[in-house]
C-alpha positions as CSV (number, residue, x, y, z in Angstrom):
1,X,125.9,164.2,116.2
2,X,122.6,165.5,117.3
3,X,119.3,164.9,115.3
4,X,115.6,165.6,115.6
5,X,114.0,162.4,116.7
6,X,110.8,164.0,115.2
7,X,112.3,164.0,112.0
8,X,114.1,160.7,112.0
9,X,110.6,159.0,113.2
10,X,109.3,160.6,109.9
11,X,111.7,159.5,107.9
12,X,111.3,155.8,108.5
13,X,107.5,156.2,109.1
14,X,107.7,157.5,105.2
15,X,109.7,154.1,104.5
16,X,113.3,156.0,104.0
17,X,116.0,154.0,105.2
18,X,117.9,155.5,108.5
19,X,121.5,156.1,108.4
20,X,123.9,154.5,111.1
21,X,124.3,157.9,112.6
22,X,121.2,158.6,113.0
23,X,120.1,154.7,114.1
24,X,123.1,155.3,116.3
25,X,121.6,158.7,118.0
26,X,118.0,157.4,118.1
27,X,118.9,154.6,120.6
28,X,121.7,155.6,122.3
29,X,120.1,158.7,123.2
30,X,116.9,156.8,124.1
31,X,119.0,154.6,126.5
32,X,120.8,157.2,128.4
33,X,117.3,158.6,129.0
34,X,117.4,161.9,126.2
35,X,114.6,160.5,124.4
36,X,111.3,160.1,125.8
37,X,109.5,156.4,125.6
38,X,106.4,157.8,123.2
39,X,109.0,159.1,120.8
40,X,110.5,155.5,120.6
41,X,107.5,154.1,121.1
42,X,106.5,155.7,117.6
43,X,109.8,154.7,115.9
44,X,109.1,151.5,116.6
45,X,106.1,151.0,115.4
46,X,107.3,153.1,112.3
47,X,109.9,149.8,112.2
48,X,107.4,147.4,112.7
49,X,105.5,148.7,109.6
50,X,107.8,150.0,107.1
51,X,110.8,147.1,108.4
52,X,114.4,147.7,108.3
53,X,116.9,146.5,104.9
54,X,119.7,144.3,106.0
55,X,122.5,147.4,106.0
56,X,119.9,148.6,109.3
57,X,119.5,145.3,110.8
58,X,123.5,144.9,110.9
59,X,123.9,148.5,112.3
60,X,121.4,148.3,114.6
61,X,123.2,145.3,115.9
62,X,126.5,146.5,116.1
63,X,125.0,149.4,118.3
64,X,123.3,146.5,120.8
65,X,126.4,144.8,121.2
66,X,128.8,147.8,121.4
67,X,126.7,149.5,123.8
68,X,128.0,147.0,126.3
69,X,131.0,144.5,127.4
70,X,131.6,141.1,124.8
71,X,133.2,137.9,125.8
72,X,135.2,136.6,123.9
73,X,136.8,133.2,123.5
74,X,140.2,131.7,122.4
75,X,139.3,131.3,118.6
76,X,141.0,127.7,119.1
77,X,137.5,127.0,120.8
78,X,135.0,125.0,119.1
79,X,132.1,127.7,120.9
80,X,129.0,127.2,119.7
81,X,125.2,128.1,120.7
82,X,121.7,127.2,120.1
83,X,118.7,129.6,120.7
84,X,115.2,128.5,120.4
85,X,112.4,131.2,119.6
86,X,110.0,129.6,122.5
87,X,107.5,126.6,122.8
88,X,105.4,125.0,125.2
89,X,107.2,122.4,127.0
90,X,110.8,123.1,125.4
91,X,113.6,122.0,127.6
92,X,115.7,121.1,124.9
93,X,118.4,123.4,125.9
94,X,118.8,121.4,128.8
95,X,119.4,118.0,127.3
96,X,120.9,119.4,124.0
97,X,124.1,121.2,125.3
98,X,125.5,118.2,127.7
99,X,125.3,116.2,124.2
100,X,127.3,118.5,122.3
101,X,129.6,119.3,124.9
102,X,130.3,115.5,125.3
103,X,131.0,115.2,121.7
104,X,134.0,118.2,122.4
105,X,132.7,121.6,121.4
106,X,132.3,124.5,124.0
107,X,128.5,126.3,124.3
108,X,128.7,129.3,126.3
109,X,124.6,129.6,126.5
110,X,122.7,132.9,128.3
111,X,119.6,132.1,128.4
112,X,116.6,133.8,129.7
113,X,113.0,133.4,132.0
114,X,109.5,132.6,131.2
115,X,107.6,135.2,129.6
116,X,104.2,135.1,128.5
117,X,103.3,131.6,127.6
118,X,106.6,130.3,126.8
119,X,109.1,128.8,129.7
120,X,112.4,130.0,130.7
121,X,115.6,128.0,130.8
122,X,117.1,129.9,133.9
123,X,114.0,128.8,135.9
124,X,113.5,125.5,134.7
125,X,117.6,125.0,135.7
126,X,116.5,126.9,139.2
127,X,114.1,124.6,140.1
128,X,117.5,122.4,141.0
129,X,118.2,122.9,144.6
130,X,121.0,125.0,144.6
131,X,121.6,125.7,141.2
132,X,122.9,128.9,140.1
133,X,123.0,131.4,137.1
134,X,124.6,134.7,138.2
135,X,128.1,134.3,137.5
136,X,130.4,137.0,136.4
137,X,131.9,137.1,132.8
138,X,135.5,135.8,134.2
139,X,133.3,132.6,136.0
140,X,131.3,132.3,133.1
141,X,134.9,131.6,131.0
142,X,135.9,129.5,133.1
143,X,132.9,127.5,133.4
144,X,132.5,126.7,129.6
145,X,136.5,126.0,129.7
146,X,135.8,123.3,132.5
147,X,133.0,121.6,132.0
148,X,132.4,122.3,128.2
149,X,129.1,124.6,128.2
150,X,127.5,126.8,130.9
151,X,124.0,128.4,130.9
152,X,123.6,131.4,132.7
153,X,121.5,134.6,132.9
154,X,122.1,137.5,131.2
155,X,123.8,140.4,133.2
156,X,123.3,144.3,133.0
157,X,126.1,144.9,130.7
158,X,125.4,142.8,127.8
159,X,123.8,144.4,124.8
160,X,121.8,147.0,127.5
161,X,120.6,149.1,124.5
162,X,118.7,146.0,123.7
163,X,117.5,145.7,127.2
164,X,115.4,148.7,127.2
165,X,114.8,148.9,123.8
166,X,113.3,144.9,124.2
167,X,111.2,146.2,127.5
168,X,109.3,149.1,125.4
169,X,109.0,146.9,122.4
170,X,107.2,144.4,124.8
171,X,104.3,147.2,125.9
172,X,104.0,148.6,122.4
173,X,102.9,145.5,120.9
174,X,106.3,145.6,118.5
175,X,107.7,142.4,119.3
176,X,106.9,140.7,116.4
177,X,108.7,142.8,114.0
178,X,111.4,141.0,112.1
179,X,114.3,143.2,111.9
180,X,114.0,144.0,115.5
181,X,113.8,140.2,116.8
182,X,116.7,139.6,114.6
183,X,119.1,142.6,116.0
184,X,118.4,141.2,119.5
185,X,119.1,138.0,118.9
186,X,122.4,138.2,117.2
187,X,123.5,141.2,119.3
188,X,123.4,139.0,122.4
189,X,124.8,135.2,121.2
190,X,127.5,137.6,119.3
191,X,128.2,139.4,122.6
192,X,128.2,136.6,124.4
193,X,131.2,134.6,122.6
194,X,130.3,132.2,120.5
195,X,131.3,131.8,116.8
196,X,128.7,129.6,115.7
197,X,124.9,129.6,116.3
198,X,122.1,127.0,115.8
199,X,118.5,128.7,115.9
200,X,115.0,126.3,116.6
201,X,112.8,128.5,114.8
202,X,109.7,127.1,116.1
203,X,106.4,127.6,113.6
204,X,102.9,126.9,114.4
205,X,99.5,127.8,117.1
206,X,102.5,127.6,120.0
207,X,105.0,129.7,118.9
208,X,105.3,133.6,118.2
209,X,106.0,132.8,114.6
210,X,102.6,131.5,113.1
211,X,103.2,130.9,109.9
212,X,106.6,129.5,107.1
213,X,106.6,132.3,105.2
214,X,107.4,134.7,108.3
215,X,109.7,132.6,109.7
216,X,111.8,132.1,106.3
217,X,112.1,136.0,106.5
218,X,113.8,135.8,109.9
219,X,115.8,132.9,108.8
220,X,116.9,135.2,106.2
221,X,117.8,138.3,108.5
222,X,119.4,135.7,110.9
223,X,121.9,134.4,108.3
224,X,122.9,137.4,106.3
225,X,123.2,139.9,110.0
226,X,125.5,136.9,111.1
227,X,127.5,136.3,107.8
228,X,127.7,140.1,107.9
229,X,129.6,139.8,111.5
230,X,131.7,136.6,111.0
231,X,129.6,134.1,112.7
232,X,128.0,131.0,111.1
233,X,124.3,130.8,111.6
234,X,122.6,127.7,110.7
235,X,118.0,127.6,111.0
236,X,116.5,124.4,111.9
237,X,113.0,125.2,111.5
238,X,110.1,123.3,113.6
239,X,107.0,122.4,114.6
240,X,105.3,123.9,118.0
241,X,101.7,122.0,117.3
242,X,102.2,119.9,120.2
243,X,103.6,120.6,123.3
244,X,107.4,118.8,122.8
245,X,108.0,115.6,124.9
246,X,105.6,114.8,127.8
247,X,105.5,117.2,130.5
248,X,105.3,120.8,130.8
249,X,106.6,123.1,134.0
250,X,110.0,123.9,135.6
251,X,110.7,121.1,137.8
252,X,108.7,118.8,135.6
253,X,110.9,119.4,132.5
254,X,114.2,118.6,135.0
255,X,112.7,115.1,135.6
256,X,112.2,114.4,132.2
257,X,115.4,116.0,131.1
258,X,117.2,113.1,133.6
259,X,114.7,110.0,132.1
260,X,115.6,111.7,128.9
261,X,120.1,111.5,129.4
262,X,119.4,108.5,131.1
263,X,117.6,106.9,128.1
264,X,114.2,107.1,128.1
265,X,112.6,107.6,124.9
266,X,110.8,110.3,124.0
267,X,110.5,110.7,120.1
268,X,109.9,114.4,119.6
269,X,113.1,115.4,122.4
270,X,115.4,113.1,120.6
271,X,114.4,114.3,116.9
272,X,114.9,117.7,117.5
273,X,117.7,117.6,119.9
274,X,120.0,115.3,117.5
275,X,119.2,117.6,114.8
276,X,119.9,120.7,116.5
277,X,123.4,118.8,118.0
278,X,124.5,117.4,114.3
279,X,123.9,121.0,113.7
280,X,126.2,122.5,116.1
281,X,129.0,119.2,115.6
282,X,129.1,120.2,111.4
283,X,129.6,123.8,112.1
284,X,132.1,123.4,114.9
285,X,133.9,120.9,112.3
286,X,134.3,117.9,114.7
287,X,132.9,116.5,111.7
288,X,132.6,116.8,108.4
289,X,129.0,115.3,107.4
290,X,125.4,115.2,108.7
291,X,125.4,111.0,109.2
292,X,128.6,111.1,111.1
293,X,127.3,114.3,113.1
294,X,124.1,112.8,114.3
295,X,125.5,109.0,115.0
296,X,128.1,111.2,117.5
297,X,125.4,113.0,119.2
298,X,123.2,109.6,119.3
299,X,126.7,107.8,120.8
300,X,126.9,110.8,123.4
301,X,123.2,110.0,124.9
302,X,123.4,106.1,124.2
303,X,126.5,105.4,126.0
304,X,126.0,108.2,129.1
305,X,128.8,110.8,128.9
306,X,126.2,112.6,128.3
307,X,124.5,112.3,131.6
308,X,128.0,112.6,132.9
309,X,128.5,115.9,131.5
310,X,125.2,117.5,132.5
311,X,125.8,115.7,136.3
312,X,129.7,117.9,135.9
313,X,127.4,120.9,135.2
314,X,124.9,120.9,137.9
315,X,127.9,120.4,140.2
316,X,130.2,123.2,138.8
317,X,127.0,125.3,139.1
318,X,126.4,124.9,142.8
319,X,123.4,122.4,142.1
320,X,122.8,119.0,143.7
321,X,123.4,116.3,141.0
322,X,121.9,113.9,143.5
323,X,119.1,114.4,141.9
324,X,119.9,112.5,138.8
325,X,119.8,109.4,141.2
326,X,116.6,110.2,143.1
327,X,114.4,112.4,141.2
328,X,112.3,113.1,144.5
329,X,114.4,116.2,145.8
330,X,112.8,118.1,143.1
331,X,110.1,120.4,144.0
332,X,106.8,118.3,144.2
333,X,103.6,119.4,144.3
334,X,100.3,118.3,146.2
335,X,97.7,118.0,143.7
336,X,97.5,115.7,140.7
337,X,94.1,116.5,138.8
338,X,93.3,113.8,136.1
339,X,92.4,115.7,132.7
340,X,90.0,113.5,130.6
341,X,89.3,112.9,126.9
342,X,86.0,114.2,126.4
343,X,85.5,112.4,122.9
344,X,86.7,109.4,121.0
345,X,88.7,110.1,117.8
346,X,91.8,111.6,116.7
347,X,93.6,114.6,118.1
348,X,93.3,117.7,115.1
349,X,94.6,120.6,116.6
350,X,96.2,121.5,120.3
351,X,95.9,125.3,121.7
352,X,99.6,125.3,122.7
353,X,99.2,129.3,123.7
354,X,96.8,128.8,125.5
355,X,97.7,125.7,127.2
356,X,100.8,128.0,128.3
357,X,98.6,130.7,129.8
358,X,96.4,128.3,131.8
359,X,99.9,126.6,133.1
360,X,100.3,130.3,134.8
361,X,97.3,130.4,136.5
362,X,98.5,127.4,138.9
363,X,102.3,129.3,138.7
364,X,103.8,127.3,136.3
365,X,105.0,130.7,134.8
366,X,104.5,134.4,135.2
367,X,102.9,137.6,134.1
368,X,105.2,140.1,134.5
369,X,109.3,140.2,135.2
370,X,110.0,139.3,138.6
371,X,106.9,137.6,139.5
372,X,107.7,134.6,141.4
373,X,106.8,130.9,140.1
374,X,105.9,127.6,141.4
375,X,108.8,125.5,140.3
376,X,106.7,122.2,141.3
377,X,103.6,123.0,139.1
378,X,102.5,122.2,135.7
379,X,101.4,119.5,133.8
380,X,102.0,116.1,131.9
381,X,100.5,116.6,128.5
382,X,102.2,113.3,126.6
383,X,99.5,113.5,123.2
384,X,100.2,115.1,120.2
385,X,98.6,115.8,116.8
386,X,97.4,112.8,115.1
387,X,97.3,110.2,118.4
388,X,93.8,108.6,118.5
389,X,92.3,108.7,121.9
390,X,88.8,107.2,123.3
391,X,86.5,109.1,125.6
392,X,87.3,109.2,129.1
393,X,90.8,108.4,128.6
394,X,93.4,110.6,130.6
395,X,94.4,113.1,128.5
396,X,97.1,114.8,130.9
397,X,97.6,115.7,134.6
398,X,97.8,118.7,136.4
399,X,100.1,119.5,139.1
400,X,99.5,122.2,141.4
401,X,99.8,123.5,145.0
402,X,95.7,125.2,144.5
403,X,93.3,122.4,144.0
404,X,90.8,125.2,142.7
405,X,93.4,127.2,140.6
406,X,94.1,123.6,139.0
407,X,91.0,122.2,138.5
408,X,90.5,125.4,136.6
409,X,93.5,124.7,134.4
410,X,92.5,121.0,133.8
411,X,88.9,122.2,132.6
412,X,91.0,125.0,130.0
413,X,93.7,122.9,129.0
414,X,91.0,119.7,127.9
415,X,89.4,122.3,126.0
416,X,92.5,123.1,124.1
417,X,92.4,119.5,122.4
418,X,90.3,119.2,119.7
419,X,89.2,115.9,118.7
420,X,87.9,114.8,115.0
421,X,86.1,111.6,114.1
422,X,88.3,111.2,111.2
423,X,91.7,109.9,111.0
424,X,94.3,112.5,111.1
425,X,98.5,111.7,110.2
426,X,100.6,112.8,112.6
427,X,102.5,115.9,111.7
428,X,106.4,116.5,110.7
429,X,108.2,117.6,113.5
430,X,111.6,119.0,111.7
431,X,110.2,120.6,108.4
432,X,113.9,121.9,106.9
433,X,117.8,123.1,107.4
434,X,119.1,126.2,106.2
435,X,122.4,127.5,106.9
436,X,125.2,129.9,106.2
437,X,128.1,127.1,106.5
């Protein structure tokens, strides 16, 4: 059926909820090109002010996800998936889905690139010599079936209504609205298999979701669009205050990802990632309770099948797992630029955001889609909220291939750190759990 997109922008604009026929003509007719971007661009924004009820988040799902090809899994698979809303220095991904696959479940994991000041999984994974994420849907299968979790980039025919629709929202300033984040996210970990679905929903200055009472409102949608479509969501919700573990930067987060499996310890990586992997155990129902859950995860790092599991992965993927042994044949850069305290005291607040954007000035990330990265560059940044420092102490390093580009950087990113006289506690890292299981 055909509508007036005139009228239906009107409609929601005068907060009147859409029908899924008309939600259904809006943005299928947008995607095959029948409805120009300005007339979009106004329903979104009519959606971004008025919102969307849960009965419109659901069918605006549904229309992602059917608007392209799903993979699905043998239901006897344990398939489970954890998507983080972005954070400076997050690579737990990368250290999280060798532990749960080690403990027997199967995460089939698209992931995505660095946008903005946040870091992408697929290039951090890149920075591997050799690795690869373009695999067809069949390879994908058989990946997660083999090793027990693949990570991969998305491909053109999953949710593509969302594609577009995610492109325009991210010119029209729209992609902060709730309803949409929420159809885009569970359109794509639907379409892409699995049957469960952890979410770090990251809070705080380095995160897109400033403050708890906004992110309990996406918790919300997250739950009741997933209980709506059969698949269990559980919300861990945390703290993005502090860059997480020690370094930040493609290659960078690689290395620590290794000293991480191979038992270093790095308080903030292993909170968070054994609470996200207890997660993922409980709802997969290798077992039944939170203290048996986490001490399995714990086991799976401690005793190395972890390691083992992400070496099988970097293998399966076309990657050299040598570099689990020798760390060198990463991407290295030339520079190391000292960043010093310029204060005694204790650390109050941390600019996160703009600790990200500075990072892409020496090419640690990128502007725009498709703008190439420097996969050595970045930064070690191992101080967080509440850590007394003295003056003249090294507060990070920068590494960069531009001396100038990174002295630049190191000058921004020690004026990101602000330092109080008074004593300041250091802040919770995991603030709650809320699930649908």
């Amino acid at each position: 059926m055909r509508y007036n997109p005139v009228e239906l922008i009107l409609k929601k604009r005068n907060n009147e909820k859409l029908q899924k026929s008309e939600l259904h003509y809006l943005f299928t007719a947008y995607a095959a090109g029948e409805i120009p971007d300005y007339q979009m661009s106004a329903l979104l924004m009519a959606i971004y002010f008025r919102g969307m009820d849960i009965d419109e988040i659901k069918t605006l799902t549904e229309i992602y996800i059917e608007s392209g090809q799903q993979i699905v899994f043998s239901d006897q698979l344990n398939t489970v998936d954890k998507h983080s809303t972005g954070g400076v220095g997050d690579k737990i991904s990368i250290i999280l889905a060798p532990i749960v696959a080690a403990c027997g479940a199967k995460i089939p994991m698209i992931s995505g690139r660095g946008l903005g000041h946040t870091g992408g999984t697929l290039d951090k994974l890149e920075s591997i010599p050799g690795f690869r994420t373009d695999y067809s849907h069949h390879e994908f299968k058989e990946l997660v079936n083999k090793v027990g979790f693949a990570i991969i980039g998305q491909s053109e025919n999953i949710v593509p209504v969302d594609r577009v629709t995610y492109a325009l929202r991210d010119v029209t300033g729209t992609v902060e609205s709730l309803p949409l984040i929420t159809a885009s996210i569970m359109s794509k970990k639907i379409a892409e298999g699995a049957k469960n679905l952890v979410i770090d929903l990251k809070i705080g200055n380095g995160a897109f979701m400033k403050e708890m009472s906004t992110a309990e409102q996406l918790a919300d949608f997250l739950i009741e669009t997933g209980r709506s479509m059969g698949q269990k969501v559980s919300v861990v919700f945390s703290n993005m205050n502090s860059p997480l573990g020690n370094y930040v930067g493609n290659a960078l987060e690689i290395r620590e990802s290794v000293d991480f499996l191979k038992g270093a310890v790095i308080p903030d990586l292993e909170d968070l990632t054994l609470t996200l992997a207890s997660e993922m155990i409980l709802m997969t129902g290798i077992k039944s309770d939170k203290t048996s859950a986490y001490q399995m995860a714990k086991e799976a790092l401690v005793s190395g099948s972890a390691l083992k599991k992400f070496r099988e992965f970097i293998e399966f993927q076309g990657g050299n797992s040598e570099i689990c042994d020798n760390l060198d044949l990463l991407p290295k850069c030339d520079y190391q630029i000292s960043i010093k305290a310029k204060k005694s005291g204790w650390i109050k607040n941390i600019d996160c955001q703009k600790i990200g954007y500075a990072l892409i000035e020496i090419g640690a990330g990128r502007k725009k889609i498709g703008e190439a990265i420097d996969p050595g560059a970045g930064a070690k940044l191992p101080w967080k909220i509440g850590d007394s420092i003295s003056e003249g102490d090294q507060l990070g390093v920068i590494y960069c291939n531009d001396k100038i580009r990174g002295s630049q950087a190191a000058d921004e990113i020690g004026n990101c750190y602000q330092i109080q006289d008074i004593e300041i506690s250091r802040e919770k890292l995991i603030f709650k759990v809320i699930s649908s299981y």
